[in-house]
N, C-alpha and C positions, 0 to 999 in steps of 0.2 A: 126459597123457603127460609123463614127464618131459624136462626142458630137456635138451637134446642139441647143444652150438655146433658141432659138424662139422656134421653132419646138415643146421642150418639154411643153411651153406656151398654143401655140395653140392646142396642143393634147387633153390636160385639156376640159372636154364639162361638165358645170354644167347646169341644171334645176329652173327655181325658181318653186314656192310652186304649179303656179298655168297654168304652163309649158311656161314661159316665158322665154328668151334667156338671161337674166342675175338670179341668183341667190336672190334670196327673201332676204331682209335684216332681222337679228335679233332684232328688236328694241326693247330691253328687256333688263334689268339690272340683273334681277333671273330668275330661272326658276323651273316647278313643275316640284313631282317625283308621281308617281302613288302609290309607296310605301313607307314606311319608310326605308325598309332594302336598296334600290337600293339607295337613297341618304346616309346611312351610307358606302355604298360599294365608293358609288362617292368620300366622302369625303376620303377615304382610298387609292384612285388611282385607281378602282378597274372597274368600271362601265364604258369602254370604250365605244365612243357614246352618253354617258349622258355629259349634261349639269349643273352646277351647280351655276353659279355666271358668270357675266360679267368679274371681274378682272382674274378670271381663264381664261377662255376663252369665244367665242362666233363662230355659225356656221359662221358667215361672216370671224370673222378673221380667222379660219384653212381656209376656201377658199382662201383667200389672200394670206397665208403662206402655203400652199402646190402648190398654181404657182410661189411661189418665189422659195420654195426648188427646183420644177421642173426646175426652170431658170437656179439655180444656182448647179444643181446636186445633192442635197443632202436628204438624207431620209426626213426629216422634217425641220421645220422652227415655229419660234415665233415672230410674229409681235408687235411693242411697240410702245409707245404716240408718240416718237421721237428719231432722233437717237440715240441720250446720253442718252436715256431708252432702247437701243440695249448693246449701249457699257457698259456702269455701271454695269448693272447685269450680266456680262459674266465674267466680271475682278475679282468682287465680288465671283461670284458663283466659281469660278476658284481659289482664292486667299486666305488665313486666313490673322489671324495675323503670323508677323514673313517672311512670302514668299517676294519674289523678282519677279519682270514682266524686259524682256530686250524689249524694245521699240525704233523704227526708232525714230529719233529727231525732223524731219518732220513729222508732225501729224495735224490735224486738229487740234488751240488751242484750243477748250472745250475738249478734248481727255483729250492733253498735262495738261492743267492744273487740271484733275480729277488727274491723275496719278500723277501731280509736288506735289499738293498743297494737294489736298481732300486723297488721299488714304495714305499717311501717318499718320494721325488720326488712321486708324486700324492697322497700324505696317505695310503695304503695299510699299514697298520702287519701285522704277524701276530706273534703267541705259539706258541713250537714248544715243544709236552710230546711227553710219551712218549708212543708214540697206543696201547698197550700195556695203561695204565693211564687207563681211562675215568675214574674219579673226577677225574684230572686234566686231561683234557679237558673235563669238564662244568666244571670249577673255571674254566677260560680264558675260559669264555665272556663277552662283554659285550652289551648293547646295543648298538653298532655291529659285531657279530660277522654276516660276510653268507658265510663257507665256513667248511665243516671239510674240511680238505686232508690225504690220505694216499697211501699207495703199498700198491696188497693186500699185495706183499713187498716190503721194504723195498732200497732201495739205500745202502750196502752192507750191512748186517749181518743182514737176514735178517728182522728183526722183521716179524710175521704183526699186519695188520687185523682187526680183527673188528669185520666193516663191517656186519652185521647191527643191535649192538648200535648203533654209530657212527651209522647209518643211525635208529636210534629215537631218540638226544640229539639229533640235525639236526633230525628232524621237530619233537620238543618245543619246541626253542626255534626255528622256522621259518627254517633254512639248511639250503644247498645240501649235500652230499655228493658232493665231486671226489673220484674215485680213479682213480689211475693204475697200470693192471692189467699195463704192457710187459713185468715179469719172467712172468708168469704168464697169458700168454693159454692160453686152453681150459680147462684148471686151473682155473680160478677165474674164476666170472661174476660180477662185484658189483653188474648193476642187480640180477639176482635176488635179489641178498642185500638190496637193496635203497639202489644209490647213483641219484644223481639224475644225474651225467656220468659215466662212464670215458673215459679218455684211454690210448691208446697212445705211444711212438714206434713205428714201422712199419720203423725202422731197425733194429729186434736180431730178435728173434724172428720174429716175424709174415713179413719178407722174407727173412732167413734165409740170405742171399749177400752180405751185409757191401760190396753193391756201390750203395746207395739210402739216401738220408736223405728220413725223413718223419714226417706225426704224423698222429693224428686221434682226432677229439673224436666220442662217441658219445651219446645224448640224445635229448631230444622234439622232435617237430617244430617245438613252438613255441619250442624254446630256439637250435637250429639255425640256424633261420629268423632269431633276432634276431640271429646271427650274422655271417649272410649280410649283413644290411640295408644299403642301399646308403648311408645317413644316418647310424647311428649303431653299424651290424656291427661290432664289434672284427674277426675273420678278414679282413671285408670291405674295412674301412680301414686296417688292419696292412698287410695284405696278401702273407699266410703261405701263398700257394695253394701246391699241390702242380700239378708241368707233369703233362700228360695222358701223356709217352711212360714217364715213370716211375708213373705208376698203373697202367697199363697193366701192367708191368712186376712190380710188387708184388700183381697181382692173379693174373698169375699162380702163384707162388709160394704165393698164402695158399692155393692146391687143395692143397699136400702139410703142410699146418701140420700136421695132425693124427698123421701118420707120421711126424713130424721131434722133436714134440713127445715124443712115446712115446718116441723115441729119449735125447733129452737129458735125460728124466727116469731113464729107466732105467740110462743109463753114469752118470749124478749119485749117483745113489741106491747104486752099487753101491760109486762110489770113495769115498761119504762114511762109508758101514760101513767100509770098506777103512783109510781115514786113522782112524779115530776108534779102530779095532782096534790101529792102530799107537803109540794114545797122542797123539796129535796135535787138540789143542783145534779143534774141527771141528764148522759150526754147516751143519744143512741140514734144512727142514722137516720132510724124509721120519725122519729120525730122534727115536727114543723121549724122547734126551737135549734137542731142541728144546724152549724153555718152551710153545712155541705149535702143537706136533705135532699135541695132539689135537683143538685148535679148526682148524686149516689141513687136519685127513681131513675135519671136519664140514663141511666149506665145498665142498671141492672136487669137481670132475667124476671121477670115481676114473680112468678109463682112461686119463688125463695125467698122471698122477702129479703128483709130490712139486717137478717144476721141476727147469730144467738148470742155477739156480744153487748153488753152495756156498761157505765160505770155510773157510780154514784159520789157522791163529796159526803162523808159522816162527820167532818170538820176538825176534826185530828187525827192520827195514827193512832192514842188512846182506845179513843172512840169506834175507830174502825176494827182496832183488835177484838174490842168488846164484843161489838155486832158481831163479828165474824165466827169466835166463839159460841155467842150464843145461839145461831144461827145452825150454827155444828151443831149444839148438844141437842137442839129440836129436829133433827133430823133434816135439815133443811137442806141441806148440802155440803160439800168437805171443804176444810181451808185447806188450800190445796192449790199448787202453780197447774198451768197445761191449760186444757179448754178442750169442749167438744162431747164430753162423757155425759151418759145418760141421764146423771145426777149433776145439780151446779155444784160448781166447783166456782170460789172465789178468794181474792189472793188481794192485798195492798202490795200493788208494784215498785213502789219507790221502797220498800224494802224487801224484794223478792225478786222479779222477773227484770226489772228494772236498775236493779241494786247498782251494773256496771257504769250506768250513766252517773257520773259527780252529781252531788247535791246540786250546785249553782245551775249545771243545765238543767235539770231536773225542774228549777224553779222556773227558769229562764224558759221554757216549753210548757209549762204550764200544770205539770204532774206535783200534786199538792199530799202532802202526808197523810190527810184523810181521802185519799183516793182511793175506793174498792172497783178492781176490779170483778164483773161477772161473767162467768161464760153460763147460763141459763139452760137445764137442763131440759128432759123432754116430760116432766111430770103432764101426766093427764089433768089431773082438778087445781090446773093454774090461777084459781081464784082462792082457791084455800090455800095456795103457799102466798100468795100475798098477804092473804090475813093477818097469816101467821107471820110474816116478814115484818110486817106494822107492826104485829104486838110486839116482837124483839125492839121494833126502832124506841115505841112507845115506852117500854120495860126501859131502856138504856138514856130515856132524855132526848134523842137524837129528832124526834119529831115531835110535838105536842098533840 
């Protein structure tokens, strides 16, 4: 049967304590043991079902993180405070001193600048090519090469993975395949394509009310598990837990991902024909003019479509500030970083989201000063916010 991620969502049927239709929350920091030995056995890994401390874990979050693994296929999952408490501890736990990580150049900058700036401190070096162009990622590789780091779609400009291919260089040369799927949950599974981690934030899409920061790591039991460890777990000893009343919280949410998703793909999809009609240099997977369209239909779960992100070129930072304002005061949506929320939210990355990456790469990858970023909200009468989108561009010169 084919891979279906709603499906394996809704399959999931928890209990609360006192047969209630959501799950009882943990609201506890510790927890008792009945014996001594069974908390010596906990602390050893040994006491599966027991509880021990909040930072190890809590029953709310394995709820959380076994519908996420269900989402995203995979034996298990570890949910964290946010998503840089996803990504961190997987590079870490992955990496010594001495290793090398090959990373796309397009990355979310808190990624980018973990890997530029912060993991060099532990002898932690990485090489960002184009992940676009595999010859050039096989070319990166070294003997201390322990990830290949991507984003299925990239932050910001769009560039599409093909984590299939990505997925066969890793195994060849025996490394990991991190991929970070937070633009494009359902849309795109990449263990099936075949990555060895996916990572979320749980803060854009996934929760979907712009009111929760979180992240979470999805994987084998045995990778999870070294995560967990109470000796040498990067999660474990960071200590990026996610609190139980906000898993709680984001698990509710992930029941309507599926409806939400359909939504922002579809209002996406309709404003990116809409701008691109108007002449307006407009990058979104769902379209023909995308380099990466027909390898991102191959990939995907088609009933999610194409993703609720897109960007546009307003042709300076000026100009994009302009729109973006104005676009606020009409009620259009918020200038505002993140993605995923009910309402767009839209941001110029190359001074926000972006900011970490230097100018020169910034040019050098192709992110131009009038770059807007969109995350495409779920508005119903998504022909009247184009209109109304025009008249702004019309109002500001940006389009004749």
């Amino acid at each position: 049967m084919k891979f279906k991620p709603a499906n394996n969502i809704q399959d999931l049927q928890y209990f609360g304590e006192f047969g209630g239709v959501n799950p009882s929350i943990s609201d506890s920091s510790t927890y008792t043991f009945l014996s001594a030995k069974t908390m010596f056995d906990t602390f050893e890994g040994n006491a599966d079902g027991c509880y021990l401390y909040s930072r190890h874990s809590t029953p709310s979050n394995l709820y959380l993180g076994e519908a996420l693994a269900a989402m995203e296929g995979t034996e298990t999952a570890n949910v964290t405070a946010s998503g840089m408490g996803a990504i961190t501890p997987v590079i870490m736990q992955l990496c010594g001193s001495g290793d090398h990580v090959v990373s796309s150049r397009t990355i979310y900058g808190g990624t980018y600048a973990f890997l530029k700036n912060f993991a060099p401190r532990f002898n932690v070096k990485t090489s960002f090519v184009n992940i676009t162009n595999l010859e050039a990622v096989e070319a990166a590789i070294t003997p201390t090469t322990k990830i290949l780091y991507c984003e299925s779609v990239s932050n910001p400009l769009l560039e599409v993975a093909d984590i299939a291919a990505l997925s066969k260089i890793a195994k060849k040369h025996h490394l990991k395949l991190v991929v970070d799927n937070t633009f494009s949950p359902l849309s795109v599974s990449p263990a099936k394509l075949g990555a060895d981690v996916v990572l979320h934030s749980l803060t854009k899409f996934i929760n979907g009310s712009s009111d929760t920061v979180g992240g979470v790591v999805c994987g084998t039991q045995e990778f999870i598990d070294e995560l967990r460890n109470v000796n040498d777990g990067a999660c474990m000893l960071l200590g990026s837990t996610m609190d139980s009343l906000r898993a709680a919280s984001i698990l509710k949410n992930l029941r309507t991902l599926h409806i939400r998703m359909q939504q922002h793909s579809l209002n996406a999809s309709y404003l990116a024909e809409k701008f691109e009609g108007l002449g307006l240099k407009t990058v979104y997977p769902g379209l023909v003019s995308h380099p990466s369209h027909k390898l991102f239909k191959s990939m995907m779960n088609e009933q999610y479509g194409f993703g609720g992100m897109l960007t546009i070129d307003a042709g300076s930072l000026e100009k994009a500030n302009a729109l973006m304002e104005l676009m606020q005061e009409k009620n259009l949506g918020y200038l505002a970083v993140s993605l995923g929320f009910y309402k767009t939210l839209f941001s110029a990355p190359g001074s926000s989201t972006s900011s970490e990456i230097p100018e020169e790469e910034q040019a050098e990858m192709g992110l131009t000063d009038g770059l807007i970023r969109f995350s495409i909200g779920l508005d119903a009468d998504i022909e009247r916010t184009f209109e109304m989108m025009k008249a702004c561009m019309i109002e500001l010169d940006i389009i004749k």
